[in-house]
N, C-alpha and C positions, 0 to 999 in steps of 0.2 A: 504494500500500500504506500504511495508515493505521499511527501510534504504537502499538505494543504494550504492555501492560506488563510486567512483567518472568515470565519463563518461563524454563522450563530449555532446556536445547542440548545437542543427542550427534549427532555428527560421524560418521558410519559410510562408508566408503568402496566403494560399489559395484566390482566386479571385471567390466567390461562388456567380453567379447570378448578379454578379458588384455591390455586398454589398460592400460599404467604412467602413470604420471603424464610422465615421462620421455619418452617417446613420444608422449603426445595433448595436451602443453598450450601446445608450442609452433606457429610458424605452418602449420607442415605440415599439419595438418589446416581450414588454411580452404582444401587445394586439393578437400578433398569438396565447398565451396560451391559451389553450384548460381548465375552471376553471374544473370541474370536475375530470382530469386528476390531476390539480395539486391539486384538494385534496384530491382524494386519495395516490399521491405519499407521503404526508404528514402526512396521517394516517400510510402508510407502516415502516415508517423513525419510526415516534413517537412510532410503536408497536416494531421494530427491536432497539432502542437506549433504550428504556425503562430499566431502572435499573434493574428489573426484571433477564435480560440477560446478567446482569454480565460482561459488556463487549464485550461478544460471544469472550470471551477467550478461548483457548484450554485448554482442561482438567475443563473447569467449567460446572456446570449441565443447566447455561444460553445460552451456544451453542447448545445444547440439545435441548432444548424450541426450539430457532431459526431454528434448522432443521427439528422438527417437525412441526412447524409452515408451511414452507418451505411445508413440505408433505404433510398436510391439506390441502394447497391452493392449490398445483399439482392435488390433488383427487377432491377438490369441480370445479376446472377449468376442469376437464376430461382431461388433459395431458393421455398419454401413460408412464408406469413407464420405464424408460432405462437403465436400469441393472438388471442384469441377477445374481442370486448370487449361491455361491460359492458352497454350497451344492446339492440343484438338479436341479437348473437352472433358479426356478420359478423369474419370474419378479418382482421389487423392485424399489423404487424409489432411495435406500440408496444403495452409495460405498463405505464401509468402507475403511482405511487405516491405518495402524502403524506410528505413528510419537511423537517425541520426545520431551518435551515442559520442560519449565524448574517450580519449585516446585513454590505455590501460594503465592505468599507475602501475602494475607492475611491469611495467615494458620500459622502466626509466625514460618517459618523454615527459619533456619539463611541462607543465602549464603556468598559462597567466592568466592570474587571480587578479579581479578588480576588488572592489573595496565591499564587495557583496562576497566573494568569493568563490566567483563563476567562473568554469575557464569558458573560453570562446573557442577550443580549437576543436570543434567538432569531426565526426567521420561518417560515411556513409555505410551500413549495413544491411545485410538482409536476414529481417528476422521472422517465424512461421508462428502462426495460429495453427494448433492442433486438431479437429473434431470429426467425431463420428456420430452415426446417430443409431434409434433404434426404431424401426419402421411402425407406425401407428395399426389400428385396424378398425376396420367398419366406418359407423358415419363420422368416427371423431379422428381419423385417419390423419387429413390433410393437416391440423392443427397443430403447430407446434410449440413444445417447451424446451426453452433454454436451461443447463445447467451449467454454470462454467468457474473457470477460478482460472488465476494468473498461475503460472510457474516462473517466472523470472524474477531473479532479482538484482541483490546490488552490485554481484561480482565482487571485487576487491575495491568496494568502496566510492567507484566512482562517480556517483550520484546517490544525493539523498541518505548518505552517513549522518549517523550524528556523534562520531568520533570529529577528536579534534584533528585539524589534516596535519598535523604534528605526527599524528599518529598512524595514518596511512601510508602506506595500502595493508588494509588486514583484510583475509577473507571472511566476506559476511555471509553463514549459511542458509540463511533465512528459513528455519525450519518451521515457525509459525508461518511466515512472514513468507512465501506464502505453500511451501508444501503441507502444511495442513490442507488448506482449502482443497490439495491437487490431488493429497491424496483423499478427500472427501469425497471427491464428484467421482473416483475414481471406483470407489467402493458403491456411492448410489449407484452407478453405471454395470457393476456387479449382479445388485439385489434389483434392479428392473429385469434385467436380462433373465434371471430366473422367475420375478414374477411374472413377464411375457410367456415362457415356456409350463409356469404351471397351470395359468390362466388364458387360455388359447382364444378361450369363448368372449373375452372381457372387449366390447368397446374401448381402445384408447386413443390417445392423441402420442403423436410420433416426440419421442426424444430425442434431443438434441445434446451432448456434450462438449463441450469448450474448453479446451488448456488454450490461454493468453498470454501472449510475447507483449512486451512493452508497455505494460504497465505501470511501472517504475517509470515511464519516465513522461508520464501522461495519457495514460488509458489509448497509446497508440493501436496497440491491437487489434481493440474492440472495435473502436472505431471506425478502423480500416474494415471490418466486416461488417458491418450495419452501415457504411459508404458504401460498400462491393454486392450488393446480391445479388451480381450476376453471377459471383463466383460460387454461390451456392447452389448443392444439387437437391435443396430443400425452396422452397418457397418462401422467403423473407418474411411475403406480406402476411402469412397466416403463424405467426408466431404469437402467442396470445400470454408468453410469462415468460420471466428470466430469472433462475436464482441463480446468486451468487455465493459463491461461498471465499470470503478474505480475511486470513488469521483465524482458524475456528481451533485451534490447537490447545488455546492456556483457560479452559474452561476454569472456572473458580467458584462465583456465586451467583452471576448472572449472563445468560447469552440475551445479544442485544442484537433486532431485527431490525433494518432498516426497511424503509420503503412502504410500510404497511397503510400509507395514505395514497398509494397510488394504483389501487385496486379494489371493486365494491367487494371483494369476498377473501379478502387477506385474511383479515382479523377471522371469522369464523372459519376458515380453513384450519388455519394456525390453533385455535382453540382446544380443533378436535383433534387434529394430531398431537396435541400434547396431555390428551389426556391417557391416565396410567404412566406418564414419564413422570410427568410432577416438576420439570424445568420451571424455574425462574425466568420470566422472558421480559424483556423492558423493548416499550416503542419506542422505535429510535426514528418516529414519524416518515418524512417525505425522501423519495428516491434517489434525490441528490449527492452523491458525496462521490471521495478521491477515491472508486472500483469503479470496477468494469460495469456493473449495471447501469449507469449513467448511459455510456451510450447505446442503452435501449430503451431507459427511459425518455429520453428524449427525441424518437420516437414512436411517445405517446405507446409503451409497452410497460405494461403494471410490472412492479421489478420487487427482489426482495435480495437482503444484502446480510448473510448470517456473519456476525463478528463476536469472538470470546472477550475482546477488549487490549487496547493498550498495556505493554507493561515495562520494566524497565530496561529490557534488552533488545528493542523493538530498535529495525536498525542500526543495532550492533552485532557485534563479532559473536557477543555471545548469545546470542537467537540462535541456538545449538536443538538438536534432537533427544538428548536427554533430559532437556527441559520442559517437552510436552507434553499435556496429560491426556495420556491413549485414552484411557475411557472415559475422559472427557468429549474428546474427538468422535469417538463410539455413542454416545449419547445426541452430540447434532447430526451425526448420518442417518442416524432411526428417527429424530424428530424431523428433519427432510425426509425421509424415505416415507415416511406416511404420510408428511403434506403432501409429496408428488405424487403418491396412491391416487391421494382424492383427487387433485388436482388432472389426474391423466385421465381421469371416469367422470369430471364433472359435465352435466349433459350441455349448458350452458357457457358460452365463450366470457371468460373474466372482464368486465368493463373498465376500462383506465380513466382512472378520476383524476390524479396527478393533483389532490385536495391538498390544503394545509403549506406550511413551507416545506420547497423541497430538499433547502440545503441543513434541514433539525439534523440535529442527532451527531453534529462532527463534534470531533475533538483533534486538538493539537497532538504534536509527533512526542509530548510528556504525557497525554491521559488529561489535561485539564480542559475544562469547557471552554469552546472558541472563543473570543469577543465577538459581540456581532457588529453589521457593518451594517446598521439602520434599518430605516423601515421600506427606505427607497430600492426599488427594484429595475434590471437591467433585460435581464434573463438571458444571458452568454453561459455556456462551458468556458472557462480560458484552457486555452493551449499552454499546460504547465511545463511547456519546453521554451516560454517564453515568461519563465515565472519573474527572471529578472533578466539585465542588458539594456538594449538601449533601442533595442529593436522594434518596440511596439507591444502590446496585450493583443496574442494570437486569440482566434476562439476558433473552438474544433465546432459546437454546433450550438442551438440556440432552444431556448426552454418553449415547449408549447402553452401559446396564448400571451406571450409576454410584450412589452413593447421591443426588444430587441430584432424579434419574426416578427413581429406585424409591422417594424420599417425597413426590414428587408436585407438586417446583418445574416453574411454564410457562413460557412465554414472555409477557413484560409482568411478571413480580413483579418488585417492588422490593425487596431485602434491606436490610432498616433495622436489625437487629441481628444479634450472634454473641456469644450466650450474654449475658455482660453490656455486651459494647461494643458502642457503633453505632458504625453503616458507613453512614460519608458516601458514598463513590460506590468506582467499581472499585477507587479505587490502595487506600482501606482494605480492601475484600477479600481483595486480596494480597497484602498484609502480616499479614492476621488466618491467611489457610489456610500463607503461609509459614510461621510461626511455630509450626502444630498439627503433630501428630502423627496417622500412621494409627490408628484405632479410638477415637479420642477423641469422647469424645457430646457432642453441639451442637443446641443449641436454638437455631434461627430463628426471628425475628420478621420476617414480612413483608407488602409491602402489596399488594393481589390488587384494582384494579377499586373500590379506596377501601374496601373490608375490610382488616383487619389479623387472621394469622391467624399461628398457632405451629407448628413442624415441628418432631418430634423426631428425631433422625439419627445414625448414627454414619459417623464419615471413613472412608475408602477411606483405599487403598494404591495409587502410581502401579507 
């Protein structure tokens, strides 16, 4: 899970099955763990953190392994490969993409830090989105459900440490951070495949699985796949949910759901699958935050974002595999494997509300609640590969219904002004939309494909 920048936070406490806190947060509820489950989530972790992977850095030959890996299990599971590729169409489990990562600290090439602490000497890669699917049947056939989770991360540091660069290059394994999630989706992707085969008779809707590249360094990935569906051998537009799964590893006393405002029938899906577990589950309200479901929620695809929480080795070295709690792990694969039960038999397509705000529920790279940035609203993604520099506030896509899409900001503009200031890169944006008020009129200046063009606007209200 990549640096945010500052965003607001609202804490809602889900009421799941009249679990109290009191009752579900201590150990009694890993006797719901399923052991097998939690040890293979633990072998998934120990094979995806293993040194070996280098991190599953961009640009290192340890993300490589990791995606291969990823395709060997897709083929010995009999997934369906879901990409169609570029040249004559044939089926592929691998979607490549172009993205830019910055040069290997452990390759001794110097960088230059400005006074943020960014280098600038960028390079170009080619990095792969993973997925398979598993073919729906009857009338709920065509419909599909997204499951997906990032496997990349920070390599040796190169982005998004929170060591001091005194202290780089260390490898960071990222075993929370995020081969939990990988090995979650990996284990759902298991228990459907045999619920397919014991239940032949069952109406369902086709599954989707998703391992994501470049997420570290701005939900690149995702986005490149919900921009591309041509490169899908599934049908984009009938895709009706996305979970995600980011850090689901260091269960404790609370798992915290995001997204749960941007679907009419979250909440009571969620309800009933948690009942007999007894989870502690906290709303972590609207769809928005630094994973991959953002770019399906926006869009307009009801999203749900499962996270164990922040903790104090989150982007450090020692985000190790012996520090995850398997039946912790094993405890959110069984409360998603029943919400996707229902979820794959519900006779009805889930409505996207995209109600409430969408960016609740963040917190900063320590665990503390964001500051928020007012009441004024904009409704951009930023391109957090322009989180700082001099470059401009990229935005990868734009919130439905917002004033941002209703004046007509794409994805690729660079925002180079607001009104009379410019906007070096994201963190000036959010200090420029902090500081506004709702209904206030704003003139953009922006750059479109090496045109620079003006948008006249007025703020929303969150």
């Amino acid at each position: 899970m990549p640096h945010p920048p500052a965003l607001p936070l609202r804490w809602l406490t889900l009421l799941a099955a009249a679990c109290t806190l009191a009752a579900c947060a201590g150990p009694s509820i890993y006797r719901h763990a399923d052991d097998a489950t939690a040890e293979q989530f633990q072998t998934y972790v120990d094979h995806l953190a293993h040194p070996d992977m280098e991190g599953r850095g961009v640009g290192y030959a340890g993300l490589d392994v990791a995606r291969d890996y990823l395709v060997d299990y897709y083929t010995t599971l009999g997934l369906e490969p879901a990409y169609r590729t570029a040249d004559d169409g044939e089926l592929s489990y691998i979607q490549p993409f172009s993205m830019a990562h910055h040069p290997h600290l452990d390759h001794g090439v110097e960088r230059d830090h400005d006074a943020d602490d960014v280098p600038h000497d960028l390079l170009q890669t080619t990095a792969h989105n993973v997925a398979g699917y598993i073919p729906g049947r009857g009338a709920l056939a065509d419909e599909i459900i997204v499951i997906g989770a990032h496997y990349d991360h920070l390599g040796y540091g190169e982005v998004g440490s929170l060591l001091r660069q005194d202290d780089l290059p260390a490898l960071h394994p990222g075993a929370d951070d995020n081969a939990s999630g990988t090995a979650g989706m990996m284990l759902l992707a298991e228990r459907a495949m045999q619920r397919a085969a014991d239940h032949p008779e069952h109406d369902r809707r086709t599954l989707l699985f998703v391992g994501f590249s470049g997420e570290e360094w701005g939900l690149i990935g995702s986005m490149h796949m919900v921009n591309h569906p041509d490169e899908l051998a599934v049908d984009f537009d009938q895709i009706v949910a996305m979970i995600n799964l980011d850090m689901v590893g260091r269960l404790d006393r609370e798992l915290t759901v995001f997204g749960l405002a941007s679907g009419d029938r979250w909440r009571e899906l969620l309800i009933t699958a948690n009942r007999g577990l007894g989870m502690h589950l906290i709303d972590g309200g609207g769809g928005i935050g630094m994973s991959d479901q953002t770019s399906f929620y926006v869009h307009r695809i009801p999203v749900l974002h499962f996270f164990t929480g922040i903790h104090e080795d989150y982007h450090r070295p020692t985000d190790t595999a012996d520090r995850i709690n398997a039946p912790g792990g094993a405890l959110v694969v069984q409360l998603i494997d029943r919400l996707t039960t229902l979820l794959e038999r519900e006779p009805e397509r889930m409505a996207f509300t995209g109600t409430g705000d969408p960016h609740a529920g963040m917190r900063d790279a320590h665990g503390q609640p964001m500051q928020g940035i007012g009441r004024a609203q904009l409704g951009v993604i930023p391109d957090y590969t322009t989180l700082d520099g001099e470059q401009g506030a990229g935005i990868t896509a734009t919130m439905p219904d917002s004033p941002a899409e209703r004046v007509g900001l794409e994805p690729g503009d660079l925002i180079k002004q607001w009104n009379d200031e410019p906007v070096h890169n994201v963190r000036t944006l959010t200090t420029l939309l902090r500081d506004a008020e709702p209904g206030d009129p704003l003139t953009l200046i922006i750059e479109r494909n090496g045109e620079t063009l003006t948008l006249e606007l007025e703020l929303g209200e969150r």
